[in-house]
C-alpha positions as CSV (number, residue, x, y, z in Angstrom):
1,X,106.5,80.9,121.3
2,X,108.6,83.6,122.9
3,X,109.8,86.0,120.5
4,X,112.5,88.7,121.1
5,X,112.7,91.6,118.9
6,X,115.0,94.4,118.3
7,X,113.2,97.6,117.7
8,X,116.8,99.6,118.6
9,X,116.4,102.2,115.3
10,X,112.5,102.5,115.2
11,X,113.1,106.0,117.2
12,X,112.7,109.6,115.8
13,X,114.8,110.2,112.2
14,X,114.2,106.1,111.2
15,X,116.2,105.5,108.0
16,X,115.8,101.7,106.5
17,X,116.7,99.4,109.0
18,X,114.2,101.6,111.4
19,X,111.2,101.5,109.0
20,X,111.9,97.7,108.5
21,X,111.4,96.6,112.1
22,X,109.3,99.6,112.9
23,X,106.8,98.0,110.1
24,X,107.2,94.4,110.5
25,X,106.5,94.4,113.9
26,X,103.3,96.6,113.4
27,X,102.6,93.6,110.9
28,X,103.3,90.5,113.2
29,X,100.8,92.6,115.9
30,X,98.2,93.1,113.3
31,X,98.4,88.7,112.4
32,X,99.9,86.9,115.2
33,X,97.2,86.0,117.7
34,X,99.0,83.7,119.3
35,X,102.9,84.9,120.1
36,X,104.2,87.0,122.7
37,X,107.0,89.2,121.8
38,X,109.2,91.2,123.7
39,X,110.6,94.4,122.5
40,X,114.3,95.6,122.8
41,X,114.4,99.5,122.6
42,X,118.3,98.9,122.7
43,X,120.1,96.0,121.0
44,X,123.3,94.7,119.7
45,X,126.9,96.2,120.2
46,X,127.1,99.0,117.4
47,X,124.1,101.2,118.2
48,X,122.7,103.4,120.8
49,X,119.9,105.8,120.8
50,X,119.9,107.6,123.9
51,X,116.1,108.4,123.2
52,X,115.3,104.8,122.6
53,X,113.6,104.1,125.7
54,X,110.9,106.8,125.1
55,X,111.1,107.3,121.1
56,X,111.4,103.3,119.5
57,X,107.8,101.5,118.6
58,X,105.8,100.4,121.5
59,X,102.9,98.3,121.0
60,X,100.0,98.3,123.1
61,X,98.5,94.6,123.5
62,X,99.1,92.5,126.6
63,X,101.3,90.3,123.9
64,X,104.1,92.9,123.5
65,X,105.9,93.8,126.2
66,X,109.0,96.1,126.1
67,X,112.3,95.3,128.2
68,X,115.2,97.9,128.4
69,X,118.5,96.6,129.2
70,X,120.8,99.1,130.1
71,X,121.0,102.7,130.8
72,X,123.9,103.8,128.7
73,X,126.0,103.0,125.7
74,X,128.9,100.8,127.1
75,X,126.5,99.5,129.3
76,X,124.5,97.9,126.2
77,X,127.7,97.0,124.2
78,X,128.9,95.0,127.5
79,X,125.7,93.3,128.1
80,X,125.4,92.5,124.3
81,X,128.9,91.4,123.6
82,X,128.6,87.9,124.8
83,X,125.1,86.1,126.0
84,X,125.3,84.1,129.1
85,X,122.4,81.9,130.6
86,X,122.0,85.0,133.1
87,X,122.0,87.5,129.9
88,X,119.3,84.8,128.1
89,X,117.3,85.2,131.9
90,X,117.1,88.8,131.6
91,X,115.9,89.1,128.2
92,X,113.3,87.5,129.2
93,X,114.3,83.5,127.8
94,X,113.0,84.2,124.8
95,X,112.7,81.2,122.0
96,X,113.4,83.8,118.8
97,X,115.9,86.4,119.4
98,X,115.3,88.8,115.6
99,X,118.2,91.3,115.1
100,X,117.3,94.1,112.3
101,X,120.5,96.5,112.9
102,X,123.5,94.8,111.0
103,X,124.2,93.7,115.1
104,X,124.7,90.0,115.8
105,X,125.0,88.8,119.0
106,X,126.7,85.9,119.6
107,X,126.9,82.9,122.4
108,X,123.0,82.4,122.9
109,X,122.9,78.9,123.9
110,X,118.7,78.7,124.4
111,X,117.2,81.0,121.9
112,X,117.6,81.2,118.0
113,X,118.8,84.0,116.1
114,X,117.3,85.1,113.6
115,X,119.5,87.8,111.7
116,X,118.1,90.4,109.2
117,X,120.5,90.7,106.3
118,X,119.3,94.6,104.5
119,X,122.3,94.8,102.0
120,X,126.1,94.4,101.5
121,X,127.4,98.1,99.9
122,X,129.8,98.2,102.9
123,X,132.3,95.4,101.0
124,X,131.0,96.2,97.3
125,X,131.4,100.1,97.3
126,X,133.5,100.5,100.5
127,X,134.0,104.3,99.6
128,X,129.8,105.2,100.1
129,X,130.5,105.1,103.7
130,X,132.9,105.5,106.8
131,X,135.6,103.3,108.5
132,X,133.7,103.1,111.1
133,X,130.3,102.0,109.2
134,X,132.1,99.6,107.4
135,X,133.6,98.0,110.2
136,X,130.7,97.6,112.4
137,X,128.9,96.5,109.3
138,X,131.3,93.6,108.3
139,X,131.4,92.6,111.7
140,X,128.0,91.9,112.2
141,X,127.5,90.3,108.8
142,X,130.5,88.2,109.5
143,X,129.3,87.8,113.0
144,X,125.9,86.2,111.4
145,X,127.5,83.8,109.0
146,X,129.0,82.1,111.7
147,X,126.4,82.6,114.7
148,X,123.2,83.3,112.9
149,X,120.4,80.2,112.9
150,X,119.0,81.9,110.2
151,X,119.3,84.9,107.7
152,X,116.0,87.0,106.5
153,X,117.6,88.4,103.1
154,X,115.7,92.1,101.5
155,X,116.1,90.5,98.3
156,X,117.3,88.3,95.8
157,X,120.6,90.1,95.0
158,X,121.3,90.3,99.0
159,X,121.1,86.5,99.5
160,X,123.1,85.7,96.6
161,X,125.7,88.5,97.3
162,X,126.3,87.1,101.0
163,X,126.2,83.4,99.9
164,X,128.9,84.7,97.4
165,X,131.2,86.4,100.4
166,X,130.3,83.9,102.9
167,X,130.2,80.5,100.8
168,X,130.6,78.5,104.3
169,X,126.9,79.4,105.2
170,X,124.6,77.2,104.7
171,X,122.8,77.9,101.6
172,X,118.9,76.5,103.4
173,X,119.2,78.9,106.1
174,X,118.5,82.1,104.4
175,X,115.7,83.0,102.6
176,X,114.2,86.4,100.6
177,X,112.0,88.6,102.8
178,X,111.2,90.9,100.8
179,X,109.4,94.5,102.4
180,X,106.2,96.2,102.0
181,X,104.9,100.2,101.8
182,X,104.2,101.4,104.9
183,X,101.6,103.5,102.5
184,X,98.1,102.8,100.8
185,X,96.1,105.2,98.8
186,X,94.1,106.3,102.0
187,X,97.2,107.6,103.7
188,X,97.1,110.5,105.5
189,X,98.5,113.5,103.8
190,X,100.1,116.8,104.6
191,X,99.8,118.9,102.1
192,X,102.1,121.6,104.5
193,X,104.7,120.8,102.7
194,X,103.4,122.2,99.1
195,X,103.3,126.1,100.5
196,X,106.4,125.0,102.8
197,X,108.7,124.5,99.5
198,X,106.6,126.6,97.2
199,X,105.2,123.2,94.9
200,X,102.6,123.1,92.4
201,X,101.1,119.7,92.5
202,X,102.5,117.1,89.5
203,X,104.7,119.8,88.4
204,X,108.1,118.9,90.5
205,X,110.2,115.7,90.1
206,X,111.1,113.9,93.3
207,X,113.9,112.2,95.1
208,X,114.2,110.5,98.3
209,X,116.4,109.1,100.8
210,X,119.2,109.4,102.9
211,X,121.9,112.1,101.5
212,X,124.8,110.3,101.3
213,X,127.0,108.6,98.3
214,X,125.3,105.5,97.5
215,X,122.4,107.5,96.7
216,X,124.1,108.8,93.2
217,X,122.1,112.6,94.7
218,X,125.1,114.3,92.4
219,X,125.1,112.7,89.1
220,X,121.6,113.3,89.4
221,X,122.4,116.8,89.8
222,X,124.6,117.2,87.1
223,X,121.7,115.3,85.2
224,X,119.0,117.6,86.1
225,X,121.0,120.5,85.6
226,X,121.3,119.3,81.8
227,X,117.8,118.5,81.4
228,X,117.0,122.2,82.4
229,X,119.1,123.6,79.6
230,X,117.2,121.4,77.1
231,X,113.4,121.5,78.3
232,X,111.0,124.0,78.3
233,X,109.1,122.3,81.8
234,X,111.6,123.8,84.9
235,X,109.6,121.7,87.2
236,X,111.8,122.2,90.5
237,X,113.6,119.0,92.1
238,X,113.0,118.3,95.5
239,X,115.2,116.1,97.4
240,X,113.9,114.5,100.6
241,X,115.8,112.9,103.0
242,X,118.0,113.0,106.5
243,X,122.1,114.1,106.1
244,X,124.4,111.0,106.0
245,X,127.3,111.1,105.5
246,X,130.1,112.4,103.0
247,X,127.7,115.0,101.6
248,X,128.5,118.1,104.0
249,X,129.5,120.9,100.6
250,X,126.0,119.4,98.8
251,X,124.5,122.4,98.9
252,X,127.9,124.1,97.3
253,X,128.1,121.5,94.9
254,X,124.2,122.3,94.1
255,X,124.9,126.6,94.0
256,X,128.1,125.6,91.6
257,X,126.0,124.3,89.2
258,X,123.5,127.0,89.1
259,X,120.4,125.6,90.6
260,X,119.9,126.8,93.8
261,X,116.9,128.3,92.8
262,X,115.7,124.8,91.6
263,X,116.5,122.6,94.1
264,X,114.3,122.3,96.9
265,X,116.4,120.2,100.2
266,X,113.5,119.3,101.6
267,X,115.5,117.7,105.3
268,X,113.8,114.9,106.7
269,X,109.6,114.8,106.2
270,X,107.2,113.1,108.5
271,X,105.4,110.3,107.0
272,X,102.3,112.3,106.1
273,X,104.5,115.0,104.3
274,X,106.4,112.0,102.2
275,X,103.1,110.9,101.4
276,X,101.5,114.1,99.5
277,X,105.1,114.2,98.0
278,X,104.9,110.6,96.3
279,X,101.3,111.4,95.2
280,X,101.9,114.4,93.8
281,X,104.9,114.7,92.3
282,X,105.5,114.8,88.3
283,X,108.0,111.9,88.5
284,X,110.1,109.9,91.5
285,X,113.7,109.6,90.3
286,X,116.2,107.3,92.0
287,X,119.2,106.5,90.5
288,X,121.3,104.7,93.4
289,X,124.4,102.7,92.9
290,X,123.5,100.3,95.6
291,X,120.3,98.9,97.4
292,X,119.5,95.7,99.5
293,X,115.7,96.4,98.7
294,X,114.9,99.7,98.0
295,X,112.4,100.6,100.0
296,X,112.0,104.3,98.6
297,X,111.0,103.0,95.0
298,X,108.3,100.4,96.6
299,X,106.7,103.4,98.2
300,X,106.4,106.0,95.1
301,X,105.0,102.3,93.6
302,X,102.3,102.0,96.0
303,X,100.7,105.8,96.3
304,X,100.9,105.6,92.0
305,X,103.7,107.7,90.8
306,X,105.6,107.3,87.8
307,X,109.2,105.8,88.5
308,X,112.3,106.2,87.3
309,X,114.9,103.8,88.5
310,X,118.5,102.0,88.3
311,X,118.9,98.9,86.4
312,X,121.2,97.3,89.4
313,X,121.0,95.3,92.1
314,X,117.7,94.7,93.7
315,X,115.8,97.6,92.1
316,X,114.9,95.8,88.8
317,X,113.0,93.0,91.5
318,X,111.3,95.7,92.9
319,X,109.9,97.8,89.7
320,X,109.3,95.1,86.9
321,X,108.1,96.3,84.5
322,X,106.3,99.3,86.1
323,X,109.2,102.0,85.4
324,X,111.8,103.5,83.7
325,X,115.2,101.8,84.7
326,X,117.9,103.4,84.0
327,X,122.1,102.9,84.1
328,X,122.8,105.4,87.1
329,X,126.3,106.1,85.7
330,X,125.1,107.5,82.9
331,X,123.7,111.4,83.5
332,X,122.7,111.1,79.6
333,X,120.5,108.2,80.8
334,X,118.9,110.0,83.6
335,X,118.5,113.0,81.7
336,X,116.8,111.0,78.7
337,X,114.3,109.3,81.1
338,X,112.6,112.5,82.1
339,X,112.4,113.8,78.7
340,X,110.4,110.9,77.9
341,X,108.3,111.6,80.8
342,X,108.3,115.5,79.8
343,X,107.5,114.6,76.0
344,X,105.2,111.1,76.1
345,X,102.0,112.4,78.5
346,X,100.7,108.7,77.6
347,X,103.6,107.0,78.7
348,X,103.6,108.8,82.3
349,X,100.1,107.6,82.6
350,X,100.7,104.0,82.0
351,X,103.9,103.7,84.1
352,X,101.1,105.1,86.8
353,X,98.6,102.7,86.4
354,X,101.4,99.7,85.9
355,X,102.6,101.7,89.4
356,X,99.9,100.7,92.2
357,X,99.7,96.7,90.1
358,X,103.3,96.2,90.6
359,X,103.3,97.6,94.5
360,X,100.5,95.3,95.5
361,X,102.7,92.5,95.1
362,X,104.7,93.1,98.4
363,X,102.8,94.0,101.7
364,X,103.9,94.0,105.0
365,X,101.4,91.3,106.0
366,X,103.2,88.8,103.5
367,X,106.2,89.5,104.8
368,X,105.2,89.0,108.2
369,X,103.4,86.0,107.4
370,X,106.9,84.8,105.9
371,X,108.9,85.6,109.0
372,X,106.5,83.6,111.3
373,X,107.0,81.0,108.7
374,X,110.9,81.2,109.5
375,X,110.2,81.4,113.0
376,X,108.3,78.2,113.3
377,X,110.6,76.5,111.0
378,X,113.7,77.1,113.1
379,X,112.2,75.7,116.0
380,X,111.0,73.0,114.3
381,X,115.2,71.9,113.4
């Protein structure tokens, strides 16, 4: 079996749809023994990384091979737009073309598409994003209700949200794949970070991700900035994580509440530096409005911190019963959780113990294993 695979946002500054295929390709190299795959460092009509051919994952087995398909943006939207038998040619003719960007390229006549589906928050809070996003974000996940051989959902709440907006989609072609950490407890660490932001170790509470709406950064704010005037602890917050969107005044927003001093913006941390910041902080909080997985929370989960979490969409599936979930509309919720934390030493400990049980139940290998399942299955119909 020939498998195409789109590795378009596994460049520098990877968010989740990077780290997804960045991992899960790492994962199918580490299992598959008998596949080749070929690697697409661009792919799909809505995104171009003019990096990609030099930054996006490459993996060194005679297996994997890497094919770029055009030098420049319109080029790739062009070539993209429509396959053709001379497209499917140059591709390489593979048997499994596997989108991971929201992208899904229609009119392939040979190959099956297999279409990644990471979340929905584009039609359920249309206001956490931009026009744009939105529309090249509905457009590929209408684009894969009509085109897509099969759907790999994040989670539970994903499949049944899309089978809910696209009810003509047959309901045996998509199926929960759910992620794994890309850490383990012998993860390399950089403890640069600590002197960088000026942290004592298990004395600063954590967030992560993205700054942008969906990620709920200022009610969390507003939450923190209570729980400062009622504890004694002024563990700092640090707040790790690329700009998005919507979010330019944060750091206004963050002086006007009078914790500048507090608030650590930590900007976008290598992998090793995210690391010493999971396993060290006093607490990961993430109280965001929307997720398709989550990946974040799975992470603080596997290197053993205590968690506090929303109650909504597929965060419960993730944490179990490993973490505090909260309503993340409620500051007085938020604020309440890490008093418990602050004032219950015992309960902190058993969240961390309960932490590293609940994480070992997703891995990257058992996800792969699961997408080879879907792979061979879709040939197989």
């Amino acid at each position: 079996m020939k498998i195409g695979f789109d590795i378009s946002q596994t460049g520098q500054a990877k968010a989740g749809c990077g780290y997804f295929a960045d991992s899960l390709i790492q994962a199918l190299s580490r299992i598959d023994a008998r596949n080749d795959y070929i690697l697409f460092p661009n792919f799909g009509t809505s995104y171009w990384d003019p990096d990609g051919k030099r930054s996006t994952r490459t993996i060194h087995h005679p297996r994997f091979t890497r094919k770029v398909i055009a030098s420049g943006a319109a080029e790739s939207r062009q070539f993209w737009e429509e396959m053709t038998p001379d497209k499917e040619n140059a591709l390489g003719n593979p048997d499994i073309v596997h989108s991971n960007n929201f992208s899904c390229p229609k009119g392939f006549q040979n190959a099956k598409l297999i279409y990644t589906l990471h979340d929905l928050n584009f039609l359920e809070y249309p206001e956490f994003t931009t026009e744009e996003n939105r529309w090249i974000c509905f457009n590929g996940a209408f684009d894969a209700s009509c085109y897509a051989d099969y759907i790999a959902a994040a989670s539970d709440y994903s499949r049944k949200t899309f089978l809910k907006v696209f009810p003509h989609y047959p309901e045996n072609r998509i199926a929960v794949v759910y992620e794994g950490s890309r850490f383990t407890d012998g993860s390399p660490r950089d403890a640069s970070i600590q002197s960088k932001l000026g942290l004592a170790s298990n004395r600063f509470w954590l967030g992560v991700g993205t700054l942008e709406p969906r990620k709920n950064i200022r009610r969390l704010l507003r939450a923190y900035a209570e729980f400062q005037k009622e504890s004694a602890d002024r563990y700092p917050l640090v707040l790790a994580g690329g700009k998005g969107w919507l979010e330019d005044d944060l750091e206004d927003f963050i002086g006007k509440l009078g914790l500048s001093d507090h608030v650590k913006l930590a900007g976008y941390v290598s992998d090793a530096q995210l690391a010493w910041l999971y396993s060290n902080c006093f607490a990961f909080i993430y109280p965001s409005l929307y997720e398709g997985f989550g990946l974040p929370v799975l992470e603080a989960l596997s290197l053993g911190a205590s968690v506090i979490a929303s109650n909504n969409t597929s965060i419960p599936e993730v944490v179990g019963d490993s973490g505090i979930l909260i309503d993340p509309l409620k500051e007085e919720d938020i604020c309440l959780a890490m008093s418990q934390l602050i004032e219950t030493p015992l309960l902190r400990e058993q969240l961390k113990r309960k932490a590293m049980i609940q994480a070992a139940l997703f891995s990257w290998e058992s996800t792969a294993k699961r997408v080879l399942d879907i792979y061979h299955h879709i040939l197989d119909t």
